[in-house]
N, C-alpha and C positions, 0 to 999 in steps of 0.2 A: 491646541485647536487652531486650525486656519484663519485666516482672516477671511476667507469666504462663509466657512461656517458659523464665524460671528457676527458675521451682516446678516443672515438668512437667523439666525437666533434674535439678534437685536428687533430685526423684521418681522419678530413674530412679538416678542415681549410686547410690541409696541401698537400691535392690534387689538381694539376692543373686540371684535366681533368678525368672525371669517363667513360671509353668507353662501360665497362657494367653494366647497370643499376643492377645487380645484387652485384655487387660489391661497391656500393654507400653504403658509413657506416651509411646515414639515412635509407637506405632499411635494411640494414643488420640488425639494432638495432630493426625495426618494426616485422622484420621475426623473429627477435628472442623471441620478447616478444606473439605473435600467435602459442601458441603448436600448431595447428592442419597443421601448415604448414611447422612448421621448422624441424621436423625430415625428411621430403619429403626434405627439401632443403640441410640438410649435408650430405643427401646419393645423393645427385645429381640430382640437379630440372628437367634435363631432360628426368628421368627415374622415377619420383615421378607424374609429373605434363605432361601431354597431350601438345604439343604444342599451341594447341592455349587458352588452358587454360593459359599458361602461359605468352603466349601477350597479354590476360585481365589484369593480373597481370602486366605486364610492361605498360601499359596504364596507369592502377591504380596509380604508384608509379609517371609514369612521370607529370602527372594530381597536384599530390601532392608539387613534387619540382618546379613546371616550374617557379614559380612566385621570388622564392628567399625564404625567409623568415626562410631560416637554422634556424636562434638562437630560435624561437622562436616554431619549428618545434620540435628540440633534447628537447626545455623544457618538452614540453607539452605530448611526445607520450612513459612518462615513467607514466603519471597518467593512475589511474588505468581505470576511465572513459572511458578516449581514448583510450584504448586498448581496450577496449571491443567495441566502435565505430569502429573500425579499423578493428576487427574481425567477427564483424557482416556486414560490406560492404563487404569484403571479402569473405564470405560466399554466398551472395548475386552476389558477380562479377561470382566467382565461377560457379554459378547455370546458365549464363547467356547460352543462345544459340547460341548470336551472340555479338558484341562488341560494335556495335553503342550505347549501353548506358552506357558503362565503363563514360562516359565523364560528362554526367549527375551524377551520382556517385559519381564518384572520387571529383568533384567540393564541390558537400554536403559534403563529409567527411575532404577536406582541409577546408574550411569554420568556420566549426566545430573546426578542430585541432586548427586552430590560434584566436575563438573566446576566448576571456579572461572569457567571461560569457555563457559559454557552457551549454545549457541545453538540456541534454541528452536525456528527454521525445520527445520533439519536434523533435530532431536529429532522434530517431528509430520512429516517426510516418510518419517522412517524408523519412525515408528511406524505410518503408514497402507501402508505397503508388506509390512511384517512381519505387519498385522492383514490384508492379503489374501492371502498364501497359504496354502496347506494345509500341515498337518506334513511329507507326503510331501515336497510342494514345497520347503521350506527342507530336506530332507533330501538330497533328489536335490541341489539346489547343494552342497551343502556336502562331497557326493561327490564331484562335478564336480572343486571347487578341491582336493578331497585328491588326487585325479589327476592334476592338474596341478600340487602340489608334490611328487608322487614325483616326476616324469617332469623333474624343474628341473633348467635346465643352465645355466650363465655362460656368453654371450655374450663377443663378442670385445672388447667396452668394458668385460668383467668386471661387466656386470649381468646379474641375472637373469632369467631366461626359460626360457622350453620348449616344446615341441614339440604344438602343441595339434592335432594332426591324431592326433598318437599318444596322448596326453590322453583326447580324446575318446572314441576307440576301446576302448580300458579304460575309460572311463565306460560306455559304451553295455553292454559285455560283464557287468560288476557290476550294474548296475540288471536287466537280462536277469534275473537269476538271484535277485536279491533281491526285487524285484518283480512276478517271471514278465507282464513285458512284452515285446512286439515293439519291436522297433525304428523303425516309424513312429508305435507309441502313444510312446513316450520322448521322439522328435523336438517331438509334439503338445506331449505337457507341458512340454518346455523352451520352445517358442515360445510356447507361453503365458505361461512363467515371465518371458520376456522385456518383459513391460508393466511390471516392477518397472525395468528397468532393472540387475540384476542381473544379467544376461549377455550375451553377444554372438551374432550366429548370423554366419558368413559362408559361401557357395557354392562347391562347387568344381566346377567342369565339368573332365570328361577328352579326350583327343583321341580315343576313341569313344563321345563323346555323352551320356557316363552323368554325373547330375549327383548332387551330394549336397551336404548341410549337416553343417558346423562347429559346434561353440559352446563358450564357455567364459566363466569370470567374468570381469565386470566390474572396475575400479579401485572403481565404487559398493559391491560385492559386496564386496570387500578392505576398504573402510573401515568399513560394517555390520557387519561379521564382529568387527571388535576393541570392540566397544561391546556385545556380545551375549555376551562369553565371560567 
C-alpha cells in the first residue's frame, strides 16, 4: 500500500465522527481518483454539481460506507478495476432523473468493491441493465419473483420450484391494483422488461384457441437480485 493510501487510511482511523460526507477521507480518496469529478469538487461541489445531483452522489457514497468494511474498502478502490466501476456508476447515478435507484446502484457497486473475485464483465453488464430500467420496472420483477416465492413447492427431486402459471396470475392481479393497469398494459411492460434478460415469457394455447402468455424470472434475475440487496 502507498504512503498516500496510508495517510488518507490513518486519516480516517482517527476520526470520531465525519458530519459531511464530503469530508470522509474514503470519499475524498474515491473523488480523487474520478477526473471527471474532481476538478468540480476543489472548485466547490456546490457550484460544480446541481443540488440534487449532488444528493445522488451522497446516497452513492453513504450506500458504500453504511456496512463498515473501511479496511477493506481503502484496499480495493486504489485498483485500477474499481475505479473504473466506480466511474462508470457514477456516470450512470449522474444521468439519473430521480434518486430512487441510487440504492439499487450503490448496492451493485459495494458488492463489487469488497468482492475478492471481482469480475468486471458481469459488474458492467449488470450495471447497464439496472441503468435501463425504470423504478416501476425493477419493481414489477421484484414482485414477479415474490409471487413466485410464496407459491414454492419441492418438487419430487426435493428441489425447488413452483407453479408459474399460478405465479403469474397473482402477479398480474397485485400490479392491477397497485398500478391500476390492465392486463395487456402489464403483459407490454414485462415484454419489454424482457430485453434485460431478467425474465422469461412463454405461450400457452388452449384446446379452444384462446392463447395467452406466461412469465416469470430468470436464473439472470435470481443472480442480480443478491448483489443489489
Amino acid at each position: 500500500m502507498n504512503e498516500e493510501l496510508e495517510l488518507v487510511k490513518s486519516e480516517y482511523n482517527g476520526m470520531n465522527e465525519v458530519k459531511d460526507i464530503w469530508e470522509n477521507p474514503i470519499v475524498k480518496q474515491i473523488i480523487s481518483c474520478i477526473p471527471f469529478i474532481s476538478a468540480g469538487i476543489d472548485s466547490g461541489i456546490e457550484k460544480s454539481i446541481e443540488m440534487h445531483q449532488k444528493k445522488k452522489l451522497e446516497e452513492l457514497f453513504k450506500i458504500i460506507l453504511e456496512d463498515g468494511n473501511y479496511d477493506v474498502i481503502m484496499e480495493n478502490i486504489n485498483d485500477v478495476e474499481c475505479i473504473m466501476e466506480i466511474a462508470k456508476t457514477i456516470d450512470v447515478v449522474n444521468r439519473l432523473i430521480r434518486n430512487d435507484k441510487v440504492k439499487y446502484l450503490g448496492r451493485l457497486l459495494k458488492n463489487s468493491i469488497l468482492d475478492s473475485e471481482r469480475n468486471v464483465d458481469e459488474f458492467e453488464e449488470l450495471l447497464n441493465k439496472l441503468s435501463e430500467l425504470s423504478l416501476r420496472e425493477i419493481e414489477m420483477l421484484h414482485c414477479l419473483y415474490g409471487e413466485e416465492e410464496n407459491i414454492d413447492n419441492t418438487n419430487s427431486n426435493n428441489e425447488k420450484d413452483f407453479d408459474r402459471d399460478e405465479a403469474w396470475r397473482a402477479f398480474v392481479e397485485k400490479v392491477k391494483l397497485k398500478y391500476e393497469l390492465d392486463k395487456s398494459e402489464i403483459i407490454s411492460i414485462m415484454l419489454g422488461i424482457m430485453r434485460t434478460g431478467f425474465c422469461i415469457a412463454e405461450w400457452r394455447t388452449y384446446l379452444n384457441g384462446f392463447a395467452t402468455v406466461v412469465m416469470y424470472t430468470s436464473p439472470e434475475y435470481k443472480k442480480m437480485l443478491k448483489k443489489i440487496q
